[in-house]
C-alpha positions as CSV (number, residue, x, y, z in Angstrom):
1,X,56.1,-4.0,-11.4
2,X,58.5,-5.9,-9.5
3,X,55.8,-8.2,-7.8
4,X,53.6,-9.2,-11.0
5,X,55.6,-12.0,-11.6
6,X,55.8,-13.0,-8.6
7,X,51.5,-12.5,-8.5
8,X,51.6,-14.6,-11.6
9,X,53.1,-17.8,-10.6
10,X,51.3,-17.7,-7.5
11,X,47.9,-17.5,-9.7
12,X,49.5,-20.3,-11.8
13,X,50.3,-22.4,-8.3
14,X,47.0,-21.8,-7.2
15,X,45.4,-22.8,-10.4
16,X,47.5,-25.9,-10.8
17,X,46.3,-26.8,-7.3
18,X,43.0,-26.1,-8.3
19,X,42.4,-28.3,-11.2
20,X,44.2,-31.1,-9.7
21,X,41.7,-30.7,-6.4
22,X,38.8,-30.8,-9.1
23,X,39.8,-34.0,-10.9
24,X,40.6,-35.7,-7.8
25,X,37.2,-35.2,-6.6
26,X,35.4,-35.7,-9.8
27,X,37.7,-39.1,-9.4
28,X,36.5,-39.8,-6.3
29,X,32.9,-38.9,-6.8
30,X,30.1,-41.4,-6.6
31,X,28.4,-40.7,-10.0
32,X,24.9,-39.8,-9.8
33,X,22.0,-42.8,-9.1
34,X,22.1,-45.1,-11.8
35,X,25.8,-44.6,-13.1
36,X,27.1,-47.5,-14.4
37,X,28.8,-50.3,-12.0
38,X,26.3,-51.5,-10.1
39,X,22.5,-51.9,-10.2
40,X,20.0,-49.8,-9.4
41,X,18.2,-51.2,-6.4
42,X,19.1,-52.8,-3.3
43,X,17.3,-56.0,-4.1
44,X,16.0,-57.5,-1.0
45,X,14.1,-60.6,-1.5
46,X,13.5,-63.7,0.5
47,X,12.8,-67.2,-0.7
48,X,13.8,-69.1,-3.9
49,X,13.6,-67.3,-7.5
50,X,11.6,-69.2,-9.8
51,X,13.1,-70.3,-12.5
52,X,16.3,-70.9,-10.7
53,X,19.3,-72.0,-11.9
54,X,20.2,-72.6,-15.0
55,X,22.2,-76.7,-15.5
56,X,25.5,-75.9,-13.6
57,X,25.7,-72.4,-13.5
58,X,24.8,-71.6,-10.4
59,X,21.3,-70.5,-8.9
60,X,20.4,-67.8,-10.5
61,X,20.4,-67.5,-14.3
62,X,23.6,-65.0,-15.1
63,X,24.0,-64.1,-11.2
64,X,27.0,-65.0,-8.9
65,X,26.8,-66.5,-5.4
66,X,28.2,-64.2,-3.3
67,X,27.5,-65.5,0.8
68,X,25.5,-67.8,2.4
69,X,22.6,-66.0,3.9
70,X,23.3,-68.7,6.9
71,X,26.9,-67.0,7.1
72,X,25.9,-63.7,7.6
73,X,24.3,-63.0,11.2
74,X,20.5,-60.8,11.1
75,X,21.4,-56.8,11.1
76,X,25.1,-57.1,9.8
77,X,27.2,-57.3,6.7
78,X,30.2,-58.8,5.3
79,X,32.5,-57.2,2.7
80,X,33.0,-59.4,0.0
81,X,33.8,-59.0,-3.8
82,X,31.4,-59.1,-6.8
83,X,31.9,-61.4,-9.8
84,X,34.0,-58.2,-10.9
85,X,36.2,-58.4,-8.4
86,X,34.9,-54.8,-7.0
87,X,34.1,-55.1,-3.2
88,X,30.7,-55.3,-2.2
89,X,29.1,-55.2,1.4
90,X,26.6,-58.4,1.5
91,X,23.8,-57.4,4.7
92,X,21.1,-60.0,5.7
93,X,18.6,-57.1,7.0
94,X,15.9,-59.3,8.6
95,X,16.3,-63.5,8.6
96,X,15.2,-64.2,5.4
97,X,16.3,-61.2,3.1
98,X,19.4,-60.0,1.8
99,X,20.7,-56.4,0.5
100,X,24.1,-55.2,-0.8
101,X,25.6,-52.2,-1.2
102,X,28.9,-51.4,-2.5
103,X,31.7,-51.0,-0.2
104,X,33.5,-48.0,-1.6
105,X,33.3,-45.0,0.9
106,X,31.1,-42.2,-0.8
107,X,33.5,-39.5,0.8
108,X,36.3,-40.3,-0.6
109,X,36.5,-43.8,-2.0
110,X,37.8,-45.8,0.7
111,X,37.0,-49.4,0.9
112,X,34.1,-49.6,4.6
113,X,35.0,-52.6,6.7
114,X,32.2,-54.4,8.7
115,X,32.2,-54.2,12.1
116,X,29.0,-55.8,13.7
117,X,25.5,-53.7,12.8
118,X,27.9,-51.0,11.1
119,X,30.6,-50.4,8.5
120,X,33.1,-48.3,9.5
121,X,35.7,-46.0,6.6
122,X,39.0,-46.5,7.6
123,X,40.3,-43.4,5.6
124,X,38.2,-40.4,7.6
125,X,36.0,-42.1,10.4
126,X,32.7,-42.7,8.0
127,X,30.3,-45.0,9.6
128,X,27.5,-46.7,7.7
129,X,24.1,-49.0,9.0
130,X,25.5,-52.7,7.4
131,X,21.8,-53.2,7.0
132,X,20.5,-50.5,5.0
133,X,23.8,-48.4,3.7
134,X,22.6,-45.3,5.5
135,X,25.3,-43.1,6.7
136,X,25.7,-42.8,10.4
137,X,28.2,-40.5,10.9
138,X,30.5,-38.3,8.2
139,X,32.3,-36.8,6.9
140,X,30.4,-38.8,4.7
141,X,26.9,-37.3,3.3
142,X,25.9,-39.7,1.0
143,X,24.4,-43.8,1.5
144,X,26.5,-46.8,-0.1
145,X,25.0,-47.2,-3.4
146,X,22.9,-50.1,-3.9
147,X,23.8,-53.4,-5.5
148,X,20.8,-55.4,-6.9
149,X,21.2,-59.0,-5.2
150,X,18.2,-61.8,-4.0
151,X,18.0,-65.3,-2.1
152,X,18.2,-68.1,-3.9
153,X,18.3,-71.2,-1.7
154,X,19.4,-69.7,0.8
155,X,22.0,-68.3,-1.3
156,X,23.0,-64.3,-1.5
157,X,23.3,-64.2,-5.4
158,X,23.7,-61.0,-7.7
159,X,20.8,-59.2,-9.4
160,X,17.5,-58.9,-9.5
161,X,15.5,-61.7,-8.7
């Protein structure tokens, strides 16, 4: 009799911990494909857009310039920010395409700095391709999600072409 309250509040302890473990990982979470924030592919396109440009808004009707393909040497990726303001990695893949990913961890939600032909999390060691967004090593079991972007005169701008 003596230790059921002492049983109790370590149940209560427990569960406390518990609950705050599952909302910190339903915070952290990626979302399945297709959540909202970014788009849905990993839009990498070469060339101009046609159509491009509406009068001094930019190349792409509605999309933000967000590198210079030029700046960005073949098999890497800079971290950048979208129009948002949410960071973004920007990868030129081959010479003349372009793919971006966003630049939040998918283990825990640490922003991936580049380093060369990978990105690397800060928080827990995660290593991503810059090129592609695949994971290279964990903890980490999931790609950067996908941020639709194309080339516009030589221009990395956001969305689809």
């Amino acid at each position: 009799m003596d230790s059921s309250p002492h049983l109790t509040r370590r149940h209560l302890v427990l569960g406390a911990g518990a609950g705050a473990g599952a909302v910190a990982l339903a915070a952290c979470s990626g979302g399945s494909t297709g959540s909202s924030g970014y788009g849905a592919g990993a839009g990498a396109s070469s060339g101009s857009a046609s159509g491009a440009g509406s009068a001094g808004s930019g190349p792409a009707a509605g999309g933000a310039v967000l590198a210079a393909l030029a700046d960005i040497p073949v098999g890497t990726g800079v971290v950048t920010k979208d129009a948002a303001g949410a960071p973004i990695v920007v990868a030129r893949p081959t010479a003349g395409t372009a793919a971006a990913f966003s630049a939040i961890c998918t283990h825990l939600g640490c922003t991936v700095t580049a380093a060369g032909k990978q990105l690397d999390c800060p928080c827990h060691g995660s290593q991503y391709n810059a090129a592609t967004g695949a994971v290279l090593r964990g903890p980490a079991s999931k790609p950067l999600r996908a941020v639709a972007v194309h080339v516009v005169d030589g221009k990395v701008v956001s969305g689809a072409a």
